[in-house]
N, C-alpha and C positions, 0 to 999 in steps of 0.2 A: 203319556198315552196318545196324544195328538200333533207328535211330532211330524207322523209321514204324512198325515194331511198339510198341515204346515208346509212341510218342503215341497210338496203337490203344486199347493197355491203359488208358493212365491214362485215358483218354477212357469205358472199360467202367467204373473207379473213381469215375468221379465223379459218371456218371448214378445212381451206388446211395446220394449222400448224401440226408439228410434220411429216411431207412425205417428203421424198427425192430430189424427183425433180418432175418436171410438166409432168405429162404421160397424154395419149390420156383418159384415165378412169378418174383422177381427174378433169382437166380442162370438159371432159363433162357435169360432176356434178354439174362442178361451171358456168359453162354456162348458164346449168339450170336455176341454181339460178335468174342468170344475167337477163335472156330470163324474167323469172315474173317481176323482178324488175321494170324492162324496160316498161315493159308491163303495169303495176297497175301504174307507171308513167306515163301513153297517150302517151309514146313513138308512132309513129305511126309503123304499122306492119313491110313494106318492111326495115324503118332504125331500127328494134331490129335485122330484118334477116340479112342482111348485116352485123351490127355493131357484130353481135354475131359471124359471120364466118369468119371475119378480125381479133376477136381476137385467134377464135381458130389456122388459122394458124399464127401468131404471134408469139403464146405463146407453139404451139405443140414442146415437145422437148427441150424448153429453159432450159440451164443449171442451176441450183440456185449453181453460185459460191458466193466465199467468204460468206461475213456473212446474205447475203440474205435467206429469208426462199423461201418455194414456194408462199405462203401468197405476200410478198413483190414484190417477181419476178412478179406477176402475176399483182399487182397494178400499175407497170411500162407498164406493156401492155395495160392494162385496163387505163391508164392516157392517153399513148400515144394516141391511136383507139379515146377515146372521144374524144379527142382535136382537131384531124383531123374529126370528123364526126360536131365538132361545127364549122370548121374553118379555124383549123391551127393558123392562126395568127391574131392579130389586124389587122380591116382596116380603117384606117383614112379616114374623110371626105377628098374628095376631092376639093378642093378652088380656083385651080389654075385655075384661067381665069381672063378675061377684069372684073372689078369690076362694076357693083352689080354682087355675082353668088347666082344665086336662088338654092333655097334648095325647091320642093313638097312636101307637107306630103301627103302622099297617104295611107285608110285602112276604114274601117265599122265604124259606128256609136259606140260610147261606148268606144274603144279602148285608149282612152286617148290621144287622137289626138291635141287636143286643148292645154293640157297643157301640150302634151308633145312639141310642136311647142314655148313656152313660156323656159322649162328647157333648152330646147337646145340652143334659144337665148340667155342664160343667160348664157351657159357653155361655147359657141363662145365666146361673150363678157369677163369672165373673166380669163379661161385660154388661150386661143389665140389673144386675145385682138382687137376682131373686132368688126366693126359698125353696128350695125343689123337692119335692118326693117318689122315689122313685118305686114302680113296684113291676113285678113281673105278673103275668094270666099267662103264661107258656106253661102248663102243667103234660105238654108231651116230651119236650124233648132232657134227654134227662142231662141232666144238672144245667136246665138253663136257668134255674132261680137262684141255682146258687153263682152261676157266671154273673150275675147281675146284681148281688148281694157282694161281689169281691169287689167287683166294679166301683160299685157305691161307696165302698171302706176305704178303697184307694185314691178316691176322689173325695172323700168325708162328705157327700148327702146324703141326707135321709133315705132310707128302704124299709119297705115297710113289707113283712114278712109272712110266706106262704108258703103254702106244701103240694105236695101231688095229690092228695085227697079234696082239698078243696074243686069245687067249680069255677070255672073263669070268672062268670057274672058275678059268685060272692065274696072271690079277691077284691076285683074291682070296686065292687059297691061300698067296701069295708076300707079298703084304702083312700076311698073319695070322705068317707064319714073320718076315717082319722087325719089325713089334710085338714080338713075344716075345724077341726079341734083344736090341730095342734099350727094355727093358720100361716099353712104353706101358700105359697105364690102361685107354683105350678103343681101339676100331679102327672109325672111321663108316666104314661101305662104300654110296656114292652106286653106285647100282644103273641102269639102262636103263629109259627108258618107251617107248609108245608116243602116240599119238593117240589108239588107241581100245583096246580090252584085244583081245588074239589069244591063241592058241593058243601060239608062239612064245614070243611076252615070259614067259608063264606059265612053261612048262617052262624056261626058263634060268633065271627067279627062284629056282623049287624046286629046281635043283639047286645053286646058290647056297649057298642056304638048308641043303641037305644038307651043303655041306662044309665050311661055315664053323659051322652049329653055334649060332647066334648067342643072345645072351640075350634083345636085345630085335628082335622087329619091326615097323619103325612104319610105318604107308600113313600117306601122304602127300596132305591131301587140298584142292583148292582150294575156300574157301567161298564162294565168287564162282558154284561154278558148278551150284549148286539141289540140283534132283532125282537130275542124273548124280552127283553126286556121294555120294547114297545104294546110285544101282546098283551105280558102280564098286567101291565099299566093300564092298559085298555078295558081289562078285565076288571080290575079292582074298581077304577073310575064309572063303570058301568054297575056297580053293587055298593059303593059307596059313596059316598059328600066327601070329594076329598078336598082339601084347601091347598094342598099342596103334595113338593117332591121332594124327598131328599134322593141326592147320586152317590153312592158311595164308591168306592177304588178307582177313585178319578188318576190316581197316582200310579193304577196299573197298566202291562203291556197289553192291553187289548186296543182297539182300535178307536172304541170311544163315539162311535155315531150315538147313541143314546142320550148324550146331552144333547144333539141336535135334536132329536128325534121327540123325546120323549113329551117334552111341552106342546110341540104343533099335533102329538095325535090326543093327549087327553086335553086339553085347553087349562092346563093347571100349572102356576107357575112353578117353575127350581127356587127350592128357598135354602135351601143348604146341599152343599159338596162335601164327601170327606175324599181328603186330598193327602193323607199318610194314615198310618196305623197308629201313631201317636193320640194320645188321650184329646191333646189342642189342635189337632189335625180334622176341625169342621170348619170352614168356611160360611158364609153368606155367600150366597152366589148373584154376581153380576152379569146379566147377559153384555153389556158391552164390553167388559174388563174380557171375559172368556172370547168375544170376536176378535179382539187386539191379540189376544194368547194363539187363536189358530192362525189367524195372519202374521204371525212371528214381532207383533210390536210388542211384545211382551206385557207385562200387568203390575207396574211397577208401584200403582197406587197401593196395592192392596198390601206391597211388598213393605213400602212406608208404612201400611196400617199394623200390619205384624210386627215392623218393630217397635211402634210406640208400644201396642202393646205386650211384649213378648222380652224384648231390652231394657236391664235395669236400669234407669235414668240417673240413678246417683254412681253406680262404675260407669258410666258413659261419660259421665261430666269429671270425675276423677282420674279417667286417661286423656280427656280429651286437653287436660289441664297439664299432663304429663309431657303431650305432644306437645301443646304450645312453651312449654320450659324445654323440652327437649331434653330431660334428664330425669333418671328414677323410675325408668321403664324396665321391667324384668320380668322373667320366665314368669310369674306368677302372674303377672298380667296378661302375658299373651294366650297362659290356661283360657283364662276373665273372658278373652276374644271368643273364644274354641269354644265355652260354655252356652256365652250368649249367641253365636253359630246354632249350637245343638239346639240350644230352645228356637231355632226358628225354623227346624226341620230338617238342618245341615246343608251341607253346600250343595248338594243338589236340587232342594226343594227351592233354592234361594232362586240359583241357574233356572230353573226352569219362570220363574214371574220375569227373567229379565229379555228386554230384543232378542231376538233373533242372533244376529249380529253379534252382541257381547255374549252370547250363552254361547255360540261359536265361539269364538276368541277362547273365554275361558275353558273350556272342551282342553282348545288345540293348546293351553297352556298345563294341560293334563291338573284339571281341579278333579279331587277325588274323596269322597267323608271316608276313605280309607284309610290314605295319609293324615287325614283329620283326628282320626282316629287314636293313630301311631304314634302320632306328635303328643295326643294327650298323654299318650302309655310311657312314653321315654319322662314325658316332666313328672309325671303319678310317681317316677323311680329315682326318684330325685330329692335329695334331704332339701330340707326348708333352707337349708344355708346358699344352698346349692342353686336354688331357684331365683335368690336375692342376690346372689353373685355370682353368673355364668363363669366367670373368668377363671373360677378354682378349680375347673372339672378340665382333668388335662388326662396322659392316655389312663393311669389307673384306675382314677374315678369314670370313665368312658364304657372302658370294659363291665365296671360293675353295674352301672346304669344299664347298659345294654341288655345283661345278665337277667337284669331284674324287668326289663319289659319284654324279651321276648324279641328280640330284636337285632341286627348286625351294630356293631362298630360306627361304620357309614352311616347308619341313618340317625344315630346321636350328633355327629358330626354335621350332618345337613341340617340339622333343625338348629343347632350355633348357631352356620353360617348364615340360615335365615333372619335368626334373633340379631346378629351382629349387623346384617344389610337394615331390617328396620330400625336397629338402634341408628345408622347412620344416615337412616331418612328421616329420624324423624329433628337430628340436629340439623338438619336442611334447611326444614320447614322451621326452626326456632329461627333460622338465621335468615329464613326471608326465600333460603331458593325455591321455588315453589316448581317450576318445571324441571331442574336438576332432577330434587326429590322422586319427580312424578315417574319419569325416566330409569331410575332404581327401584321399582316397585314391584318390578315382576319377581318372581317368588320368595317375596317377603311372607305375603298369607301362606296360615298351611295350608294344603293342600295344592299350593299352586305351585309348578315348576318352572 
C-alpha cells in the first residue's frame, strides 16, 4: 500500500547526496518533495503541515558528522517525526481486570469488522494464551451472526449464540453473564455498522458501552479508505472512550495516508493492523517498525517474529540438519519450505517487511506466490515415490505429472532443475564452500528465477 510514498521519499534522499550539510535551502526542497508525497498518500492536510514543520525544525542545521551524508542525516529525522506522528510506541491491549474483559469493536459497515473481531480472537488465543468468547449484537445486517458463528468453528472459540429477534443490549448483557460462568478470559463483542455514521448506530453503541463496561474500545478502521477514514474516527472518538485503533487492508492498493493520519487527529493509539485476509493476518502495530517500512528499511524484526512464531521449529531443525549433511533433501522437503512460506503470508507478504533494496532485487528476480503456487501443484502430482526420488521421473512420468497439475511439460522440468541446483548448494555448503554455494542460489527458491 505504501510503496509510492516509499519511492517519493527515497527519491527526496537522494537528490540531497553529494551537499555538505542540511541548510535552510536544501531541506526546503526536500520538504517539498515530502509535502506531495504526503499529500498523493491521503495524508490528511493539517498532519502533512505539522508533520512537515517538525521536521524542518529537527533537521534545520543538523550537522552531517562522521560518515553520514545529508541524505542519511535527513532519514533519521524523517524516521524519527513519523514514528512520533504514528505513535511513538507500541500499545498493548489492556486485560488487566476481574476476568471476562470485554474487548467493543466499534467502526462503519465494510471495514472488516467482523473478521477482524475473529483474528484477534485467534491472536489472544495463541500468543497470550487466553479464553476467548466471541459473540455478535449486529442483528441488522443479515447473516452477520452467522459470519461470526463460521468464523468462531473455523478457528475453534467459543461463540455464544443469538438471533435477529433479540436486542443488542440483551445479547451483550447475556453473553457477559455466560463468560463469567463459564470463566472466559476475554469477551470480543462484534458490534453493528452502518454505511455512514447516524444518529442511531451512535446511541446503541453508547449504551452498549454503558452496560458492558468494557476495558478496551477499539474503532475499527478501513485504510483503504483516505480521508473518511480520518472523519469517521473523529466521529466515533467524539461519542466514545475509545482506547484504541485497529487499521484493517493495510495490504491493500490504496494509498494508505490513514495510518499516518489517523492517530494525530484522534490522539488514540494503532494497536493492531490487518495486513492480509488470512485468519493470522493481524499484527501489533509499531509506529517505528512502519516508519523503517515507509522509508524503504524494511521491518525485518517483526519478519523474525512471524517466523518464530509462524515456522515449525522441529522441520526447521530437521532440514537444517539435512543441509549441514548435505544429503537426503527431497521434493517432500522442498513441499515443507512452500508450506512454511504460505504460513507466513507467501512470498509477497515476506518481500514486502524486507529493505527496499532486496524487495527490489527479488522483484527484478521475478519472485511470484504464483510460481509458488505451481511448484506446489506439480509436487501435490506426484507419487510418494516420486517425491523421495526426483531421479525416476523421466519424459513419461513428466507428461503425466504435468497432466495431472494443469500444467506444461517445462514447467515440471524447471522445478527439477531447481531441486537439482539446490541439491548441489547444498553439498557446497556440507563441504565448506560457502561463497561458491552463495553464488548458485539464484533460482533455487520457488518462485524465484
Amino acid at each position: 500500500m505504501l510503496d509510492n510514498l516509499t519511492n517519493r521519499l527515497s527519491g527526496v534522499i537522494k537528490n540531497l547526496r553529494g551537499q555538505a550539510r542540511l541548510s535552510e535551502s536544501n531541506i526546503q526542497d526536500a520538504l517539498r518533495e515530502v509535502r506531495l508525497a504526503l499529500l498523493e498518500a491521503d495524508v490528511a492536510l493539517p498532519v502533512v503541515k505539522e508533520f512537515t514543520t517538525q521536521v524542518k525544525q529537527a533537521a534545520l542545521g543538523q550537522e552531517v558528522i562522521g560518515s553520514l551524508t545529508p541524505g542519511q542525516a535527513l532519514i533519521g529525522v524523517v524516521h524519527r517525526e513519523l514514528t512520533r506522528l504514528m505513535g511513538a510506541h507500541n500499545d498493548a491491549l489492556n486485560l488487566t481486570t476481574v476476568p471476562p474483559a470485554v474487548v467493543l469493536m466499534a467502526g462503519l459497515q465494510g471495514t472488516g469488522k467482523t473478521t477482524t473481531s475473529g483474528k484477534l480472537a485467534k491472536l489472544l488465543r495463541e500468543q497470550m494464551k487466553k479464553k476467548v468468547l466471541l459473540v455478535s449484537c449486529d442483528i441488522y445486517r443479515p447473516a452477520a451472526i452467522e459470519q461470526l458463528r463460521t468464523l468462531a468453528q473455523q478457528l475453534e472459540i467459543d461463540f455464544f449464540a443469538s438471533d435477529l429477534s433479540q436486542k443488542p443490549r440483551d445479547i451483550a448483557l447475556a453473553a457477559l453473564d455466560f463468560a463469567r460462568k463459564h470463566h472466559h478470559d476475554v469477551l470480543i463483542v462484534d458490534t453493528a455498522g452502518r454505511l455512514a455514521i447516524d444518529t442511531a448506530m451512535m446511541e446503541e453503541i453508547q449504551q452498549l458501552h454503558a452496560a458492558l463496561k468494557p476495558i478496551e474500545t477499539l474503532f475499527v478502521v478501513d485504510a483503504m479508505s483516505g480521508q473518511d477514514a480520518v472523519n469517521t474516527a473523529k466521529a466515533f472518538g467524539e461519542a466514545l472512550p475509545l482506547t484504541g485503533i485497529i487499521l484493517t487492508k493495510l495490504d491493500g492498493d490504496a494509498r494508505g495516508g490513514a495510518a499516518l493520519s489517523v492517530h494525530h487527529i484522534t490522539g488514540k493509539p494503532i494497536k493492531f493492523v490487518g495486513v492480509s485476509e488470512k485468519l493470522n493476518g493481524l499484527e501489533s502495530f509499531h509506529p517505528e517498525r512502519m516508519a523503517s517500512r515507509i522509508l524503504g528499511m524494511g521491518d525485518v524484526l517483526s519478519l523474525i517474529e512471524e517466523a518464530h512464531r509462524e515456522v515449525d521449529q522441529a522441520e526447521a531443525e530437521k532440514l537444517a540438519k539435512k543441509f549441514k549433511s548435505g544429503s537426503g533433501f527431497d521434493l517432500n522437503d522442498f513441499k515443507t519450505q512452500i508450506a512454511q512460506m504460505r504460513k507466513m503470508g507467501g512470498m509477497s507478504a515476506m518481500m514486502d517487511k524486507l529493505p527496499a533494496q532486496l524487495s527490489q532485487a527479488a522483484a527484478g528476480a521475478k519472485m511470484d506466490d504464483r510460481i509458488i503456487n505451481r511448484t506446489e501443484g506439480i509436487i501435490n502430482s506426484m507419487t510418494p515415490k516420486e517425491r523421495a526420488h526426483p531421479e525416476l521421473i523421466k519424459a513419461s512420468r513428466k507428461r503425466r505429472i504435468a497432466t495431472g497439475a494443469g500444467v506444461q511439460v517445462m514447467h515440471v522440468n524447471q522445478l527439477l532443475n531447481q531441486f537439482e541446483q539446490m541439491q548441489k548448494m547444498m553439498k557446497m555448503f556440507s563441504k565448506g564452500g560457502m561463497a561458491k554455494a552463495m553464488r548458485s542460489m539464484k533460482g533455487m527458491l520457488p518462485g524465484m528465477r
